[in-house]
N, C-alpha and C positions, 0 to 999 in steps of 0.2 A: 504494500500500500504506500501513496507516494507521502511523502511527512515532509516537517517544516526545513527547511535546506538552511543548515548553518549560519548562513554568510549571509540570512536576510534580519533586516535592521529597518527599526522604524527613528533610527537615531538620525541626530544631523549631520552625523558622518557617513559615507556614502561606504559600501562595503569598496574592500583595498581592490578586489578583482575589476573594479566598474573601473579604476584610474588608473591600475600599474597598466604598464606596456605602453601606453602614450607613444605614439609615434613623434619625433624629436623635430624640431622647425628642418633640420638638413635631412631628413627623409621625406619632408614633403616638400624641398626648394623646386622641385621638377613639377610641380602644378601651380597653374596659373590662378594668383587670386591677391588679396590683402589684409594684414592684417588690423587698419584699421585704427583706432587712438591706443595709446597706452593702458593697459588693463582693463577696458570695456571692450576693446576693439570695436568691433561693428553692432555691436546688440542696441545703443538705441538710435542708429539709422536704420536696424533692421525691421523695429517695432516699429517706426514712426510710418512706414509703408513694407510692410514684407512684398506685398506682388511689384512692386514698381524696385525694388532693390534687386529682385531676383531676375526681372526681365534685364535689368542693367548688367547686372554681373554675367549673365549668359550670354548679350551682346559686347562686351567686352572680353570674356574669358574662353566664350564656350559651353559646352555640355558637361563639361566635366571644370570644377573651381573649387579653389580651396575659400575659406572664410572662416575669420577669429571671430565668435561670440559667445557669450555664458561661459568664458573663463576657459574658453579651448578654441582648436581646431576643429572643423568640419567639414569633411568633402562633399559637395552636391553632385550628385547625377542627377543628372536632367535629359527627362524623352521616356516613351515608351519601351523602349529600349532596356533602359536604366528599371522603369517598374519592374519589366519580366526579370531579369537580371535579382532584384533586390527582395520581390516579393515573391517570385516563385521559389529562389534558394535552392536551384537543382544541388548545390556541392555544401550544402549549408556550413553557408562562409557567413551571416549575418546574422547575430543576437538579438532577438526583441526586448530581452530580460536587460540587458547595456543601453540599451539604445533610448527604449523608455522608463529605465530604472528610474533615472536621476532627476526627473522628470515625476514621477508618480509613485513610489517604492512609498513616502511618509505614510499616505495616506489609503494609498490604495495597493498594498505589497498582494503578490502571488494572482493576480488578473489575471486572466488567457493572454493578454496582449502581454504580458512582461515572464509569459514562460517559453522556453525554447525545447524542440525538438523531440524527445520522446516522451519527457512530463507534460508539456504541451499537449499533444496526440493523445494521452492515458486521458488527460482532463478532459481535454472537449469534447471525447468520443462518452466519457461520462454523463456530462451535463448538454448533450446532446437530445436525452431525453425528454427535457422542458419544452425542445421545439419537435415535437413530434406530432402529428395531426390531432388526436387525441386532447390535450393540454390545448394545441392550437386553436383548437373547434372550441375549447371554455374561453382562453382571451377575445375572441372573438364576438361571442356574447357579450362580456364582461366591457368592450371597448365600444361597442355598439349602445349599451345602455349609460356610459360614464357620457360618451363624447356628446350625445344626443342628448342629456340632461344637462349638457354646460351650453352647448350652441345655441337651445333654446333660451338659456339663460341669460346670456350675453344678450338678445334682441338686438336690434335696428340700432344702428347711431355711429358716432364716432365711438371710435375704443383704439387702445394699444395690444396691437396682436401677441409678438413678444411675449411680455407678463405673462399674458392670459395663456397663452400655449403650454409653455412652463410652466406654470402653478398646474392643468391639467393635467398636463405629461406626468408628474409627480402623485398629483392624485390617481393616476390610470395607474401608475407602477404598482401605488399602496394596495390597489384593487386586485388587478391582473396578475403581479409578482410577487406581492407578498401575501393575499389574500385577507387581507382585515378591511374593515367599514371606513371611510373617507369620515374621520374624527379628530380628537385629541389626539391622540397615542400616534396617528397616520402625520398627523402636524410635524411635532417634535420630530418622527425619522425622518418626511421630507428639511425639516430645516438643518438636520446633522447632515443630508445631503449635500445640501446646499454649501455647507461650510464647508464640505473636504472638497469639494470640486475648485472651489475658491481657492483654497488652501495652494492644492494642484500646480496654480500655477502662480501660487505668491511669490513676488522678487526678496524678502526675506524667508530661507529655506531652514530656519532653525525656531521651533516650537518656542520660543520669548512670549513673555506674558504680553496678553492685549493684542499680539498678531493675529494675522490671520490664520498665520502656519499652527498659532493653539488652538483656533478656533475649528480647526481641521483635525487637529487629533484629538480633540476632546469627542466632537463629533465622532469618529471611530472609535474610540474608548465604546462609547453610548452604546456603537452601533454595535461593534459585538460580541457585547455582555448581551443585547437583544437577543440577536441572532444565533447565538452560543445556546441560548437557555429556551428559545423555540426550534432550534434544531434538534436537540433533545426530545423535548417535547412530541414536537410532531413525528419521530421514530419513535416515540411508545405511541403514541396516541391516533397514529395516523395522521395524514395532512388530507388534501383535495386536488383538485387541478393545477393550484395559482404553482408558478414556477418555482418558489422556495419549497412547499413542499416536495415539490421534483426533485429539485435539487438535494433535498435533505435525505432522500432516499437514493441517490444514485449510487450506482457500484460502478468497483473495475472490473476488468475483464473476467478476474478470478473470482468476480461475486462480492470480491470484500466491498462493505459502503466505504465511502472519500471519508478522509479524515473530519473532523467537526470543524479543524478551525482552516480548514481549505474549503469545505461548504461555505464557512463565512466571508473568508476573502472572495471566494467568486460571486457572490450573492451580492455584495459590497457593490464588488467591479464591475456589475452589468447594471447593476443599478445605475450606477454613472455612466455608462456607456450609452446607455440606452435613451436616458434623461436626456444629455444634455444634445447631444446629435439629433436625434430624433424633434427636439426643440427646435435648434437652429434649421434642420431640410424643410420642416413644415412650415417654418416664417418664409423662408427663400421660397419655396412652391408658392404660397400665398401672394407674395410680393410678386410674383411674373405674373401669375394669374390678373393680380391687380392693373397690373400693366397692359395687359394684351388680353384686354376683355374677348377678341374672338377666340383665343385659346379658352378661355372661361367656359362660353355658351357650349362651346363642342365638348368639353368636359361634365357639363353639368345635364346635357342631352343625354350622352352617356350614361350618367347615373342613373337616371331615370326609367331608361329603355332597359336595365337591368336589373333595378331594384323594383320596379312597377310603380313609379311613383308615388303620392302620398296614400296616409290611410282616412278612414271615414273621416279619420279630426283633423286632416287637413295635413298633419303631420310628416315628413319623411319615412318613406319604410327602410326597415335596417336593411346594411349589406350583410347578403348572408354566405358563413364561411363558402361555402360552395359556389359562391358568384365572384368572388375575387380574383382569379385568373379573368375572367368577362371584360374588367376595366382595360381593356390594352393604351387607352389612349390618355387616362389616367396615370399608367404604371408610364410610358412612354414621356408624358408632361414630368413627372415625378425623375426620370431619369435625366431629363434635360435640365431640370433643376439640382439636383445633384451634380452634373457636368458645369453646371455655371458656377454653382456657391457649395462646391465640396466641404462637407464639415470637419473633415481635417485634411486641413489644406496640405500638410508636409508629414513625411514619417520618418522616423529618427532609428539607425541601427549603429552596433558597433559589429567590424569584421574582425573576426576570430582568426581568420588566416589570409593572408597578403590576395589578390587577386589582379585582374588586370582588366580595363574598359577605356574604351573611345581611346587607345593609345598611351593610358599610361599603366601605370601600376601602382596600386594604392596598398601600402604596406598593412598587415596585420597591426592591430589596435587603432587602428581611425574611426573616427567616429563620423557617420558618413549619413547620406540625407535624401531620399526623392522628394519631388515638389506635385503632388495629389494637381494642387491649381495651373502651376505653369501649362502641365500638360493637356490640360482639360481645356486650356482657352490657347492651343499650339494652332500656328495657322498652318503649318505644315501637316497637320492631321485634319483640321475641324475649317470648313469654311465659314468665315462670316463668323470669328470664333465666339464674339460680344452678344450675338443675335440670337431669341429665345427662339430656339424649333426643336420641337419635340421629334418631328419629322426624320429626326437623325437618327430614331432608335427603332425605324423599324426593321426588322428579322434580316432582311437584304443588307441595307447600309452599316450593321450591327456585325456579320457576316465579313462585311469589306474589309472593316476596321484591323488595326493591330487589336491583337486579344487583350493588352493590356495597356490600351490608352485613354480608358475607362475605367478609375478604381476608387472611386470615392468607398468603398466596401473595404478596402485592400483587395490580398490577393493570395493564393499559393494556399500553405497549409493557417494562415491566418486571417483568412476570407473570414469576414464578422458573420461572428453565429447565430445573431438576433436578423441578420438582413431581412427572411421573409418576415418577421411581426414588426418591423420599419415602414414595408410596403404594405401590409396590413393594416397597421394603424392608420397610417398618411390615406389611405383607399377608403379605411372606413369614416377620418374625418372629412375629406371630400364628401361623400354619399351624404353627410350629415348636413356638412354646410352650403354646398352648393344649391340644393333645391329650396333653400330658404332664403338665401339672400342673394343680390350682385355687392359684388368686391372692389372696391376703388378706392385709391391713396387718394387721403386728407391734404396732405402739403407737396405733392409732388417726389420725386425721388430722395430715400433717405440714402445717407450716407453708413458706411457698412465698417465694423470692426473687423478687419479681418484673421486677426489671432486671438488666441489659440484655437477658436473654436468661434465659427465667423456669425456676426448678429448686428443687426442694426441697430444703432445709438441712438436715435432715437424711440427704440423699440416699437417701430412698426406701425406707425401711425395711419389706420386703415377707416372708411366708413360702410359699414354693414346694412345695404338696402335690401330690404324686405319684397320679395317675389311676390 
C-alpha cells in the first residue's frame, strides 16, 4: 500500500531533493534568454503581463529560452511540439512532484498533479472510481438541482458573474463531493478552501502569523482532522454516491483501501482542482457567449431541442445524464473557450535526466516550463488565433490538428481526471441558464488577470435578460 514518502514536508523549507542538482549558470550559457535584475530577475515583469513577456521572449529567443524568476532558472518550451514532448513523457524524463512541489507541496502535498510515475498510476487508477458512470449519473442529479436552484435565484438584472460562479462551484463541491447539505459546517470547508488556494500562490511562502500562507495551513489543519474523522467514519458506516465516499472506499490493485491520510490529501486536491478551474472556464465560456450573442442563440436552441424545453411552470427541464454527449455545439463552444482562456495557462516540470529539443540540450535538474496559452492562440496552428469559433472543434478540423496543440486538460498519463464532470457541469449550467435569460456585458470588455489561474478583475460584470 502506497504511505507517506519521507521527504514530504509541509514546512517552509522545500525538501533538499526539489533544489540539489541545480543546473549551474555555465551549463545553461548555451541557451538563449536573460536573466533579468539582481535577485528578482524577471518575476515582476513576468507578473505585470505573463502572455505579452512570453510572446516577447519567443520572438526574441525562440522556442526554446532560458528565464531567471522565483529565485531560479527556467527553460521554456514552446509549441506543440514541446506539449507532446513534456506531457506525454514517453522516457519519463519530467517530475510533476518538482515541478509543482514548490509551488503547492504547503498546502496541498500528495495531489495526483504532484505525484510521478508508478505512485501516480496506483493513485489514479484508485480514485478513478468516483468518475465512473454510476457516481456520474448521482453528480449529475445532484448538479442539475444545485445549478437550477441558484440560476433561478440570481433573476434578471445586472450581477457579477465571477463571485457568483465560485461561491456555486463550492456549494456544488459541498453537494456532489462531499455529500453534506449546503449549511454551516458546508460554509466553514468552502472558506478553508478558499484560504489554501490563496495560500497556493502567496508571494510570502512561510506560515508567519497574519499571512496568508497561515491562513492556508490553518485551513488544512481544519481540513483534515474533517476529513480524517469522516473517512473513518464512512468505512464503518458506509458513505453514498458523493465522490468522498468513493474515494474513502477505494483500493489498490491488491484490494488493500488507500491509506486515510492519502484519501485526505486527494480529496483536498480535487477539491481545489476542480473549484477553482472549473470557476475560471465557466466565466470565460460566459464572457464569449456575452460577446457573440449569435454563438448564444445556437447554443441555447441547442439546449432546448434536447432537453424539451421548459416544464408546465415554465421552468427549464434538467439535462439528463444520458443527453450530455447531444450538446456537440455546447461541448465545441466550451472547447473554444478553453482554447482562448486556458485555466492554467503554463505547466511547471523538473527533468530528472538531461535531454535534448529544438537543438539544444537541456541538462538534468532544470526546471523547465510549457506555455498551455502561447500555444492555444499560435498563428502557426490556429487561424484568426484572437477570434471566438467554436467551429474549430469539429471531428474533421480536430482530426487535422497536432494531437497536442490543445491541452488546456494536460496530457499523457496526467490528463485531468475530473475532465468529463468539467464538461458536465459547464453542459449542465448552460441547459440551466440559457433558456432563461440573454447574456450581455454591462461595461463592455473587462480586462482579465491572467495568472495563476486566469479571471477577470472586474469579476465579470454581466446583465441577465429574462426570455
Amino acid at each position: 500500500m502506497a504511505t507517506l514518502a519521507p521527504h514530504q514536508t509541509t514546512e517552509a523549507t522545500p525538501p533538499k531533493h526539489w533544489t540539489e542538482g541545480n543546473p549551474s549558470d555555465a551549463e545553461l550559457a548555451h541557451i538563449p534568454g536573460e536573466g533579468g535584475w539582481p535577485v528578482v530577475g524577471n518575476t515582476f515583469k513576468m507578473l505585470a503581463d505573463p502572455h505579452a513577456f512570453v510572446s516577447a521572449a519567443v520572438a526574441k529567443y525562440g522556442r526554446v529560452y532560458k528565464n531567471r524568476a522565483f529565485g531560479g532558472w527556467n527553460i521554456a518550451l514552446i509549441g506543440a511540439d514541446a506539449n507532446e514532448l513534456v506531457l506525454f513523457d514517453r522516457n519519463k524524463i519530467f517530475s510533476n512532484e518538482q515541478g509543482w512541489g514548490p509551488i503547492l507541496d504547503k498546502v496541498f502535498p500528495r495531489g495526483l498533479m504532484l505525484m510521478d510515475f508508478d505512485h501516480h498510476r496506483a493513485d489514479r487508477r484508485a480514485l478513478s472510481i468516483a468518475f465512473k458512470p454510476e457516481p456520474m449519473r448521482h453528480y449529475a442529479g445532484a448538479l442539475n438541482r444545485g445549478i437550477a436552484k441558484r440560476v433561478e435565484e440570481w433573476g434578471a438584472g445586472n450581477m457579477r458573474f465571477y463571485p457568483a460562479i465560485k461561491e456555486l462551484t463550492l456549494d456544488l463541491a459541498a453537494d456532489s463531493f462531499i455529500g453534506i447539505p449546503w449549511g454551516p459546517e458546508a460554509d466553514k470547508i468552502n472558506q478553508a478552501f478558499v484560504d489554501m488556494v490563496q495560500a497556493s500562490v502567496a508571494p510570502i511562502r512561510a506560515p508567519l502569523p497574519f499571512t496568508q500562507m497561515k491562513k492556508g495551513v490553518d485551513g488544512r489543519k481544519f481540513l483534515v482532522e474533517y476529513f480524517t474523522a469522516e473517512t473513518h467514519r464512512r468505512r464503518k458506516e458506509g458513505g453514498g454516491q458523493d465522490m468522498f465516499s468513493q474515494f474513502a472506499t477505494a483500493t489498490h490493485e491488491d484490494g488493500s483501501l488507500m491509506a486515510v491520510d492519502e484519501v485526505v490529501d486527494h480529496m483536498n486536491f480535487l477539491m481545489m482542482a476542480a473549484h477553482d478551474t472549473i470557476t475560471s472556464s465557466a466565466t470565460s465560456l460566459v464572457w464569449l457567449l456575452a460577446k457573440n450573442p449569435e454563438w448564444q442563440e445556437k447554443l441555447r436552441q441547442e439546449v432546448l431541442a434536447v432537453t424539451g424545453g421548459v416544464d408546465a411552470d415554465g421552468r427549464p427541464r434538467d439535462l439528463a445524464y444520458d443527453d450530455l454527449g447531444k450538446l456537440d455545439l455546447v461541448e465545441m463552444a466550451f472547447k473554444e473557450a478553453l482554447r482562448m482562456v486556458p485555466p492554467v495557462p503554463s505547466m511547471p516540470r523538473r527533468a530528472l535526466k538531461s535531454f535534448e529539443f529544438g537543438g539544444y540540450r537541456i541538462p538534468a535538474g532544470a526546471h523547465v516550463g510549457i506555455n498551455t496559452h502561447y500555444v492555444h492562440h499560435d498563428s502557426e496552428i490556429w487561424d484568426d488565433p484572437y477570434t471566438f469559433d467554436p467551429m474549430r472543434f469539429t471531428p474533421e478540423k480536430v482530426k487535422a490538428r497536432h494531437k497536442y496543440a490543445w491541452v488546456p486538460f494536460g496530457g499523457g498519463a496526467h490528463m485531468c481526471l475530473g475532465l468529463h464532470f468539467a464538461y458536465m457541469q459547464v453542459k449542465i449550467l448552460m441547459a440551466q441558464l440559457l433558456p432563461r435569460y440573454e447574456i450581455a456585458l454591462e461595461d463592455g470588455d473587462p480586462s482579465w488577470q491572467a495568472w495563476p489561474i486566469p479571471k477577470p478583475r472586474d469579476g465579470l460584470k454581466i446583465v441577465l435578460k429574462p426570455l
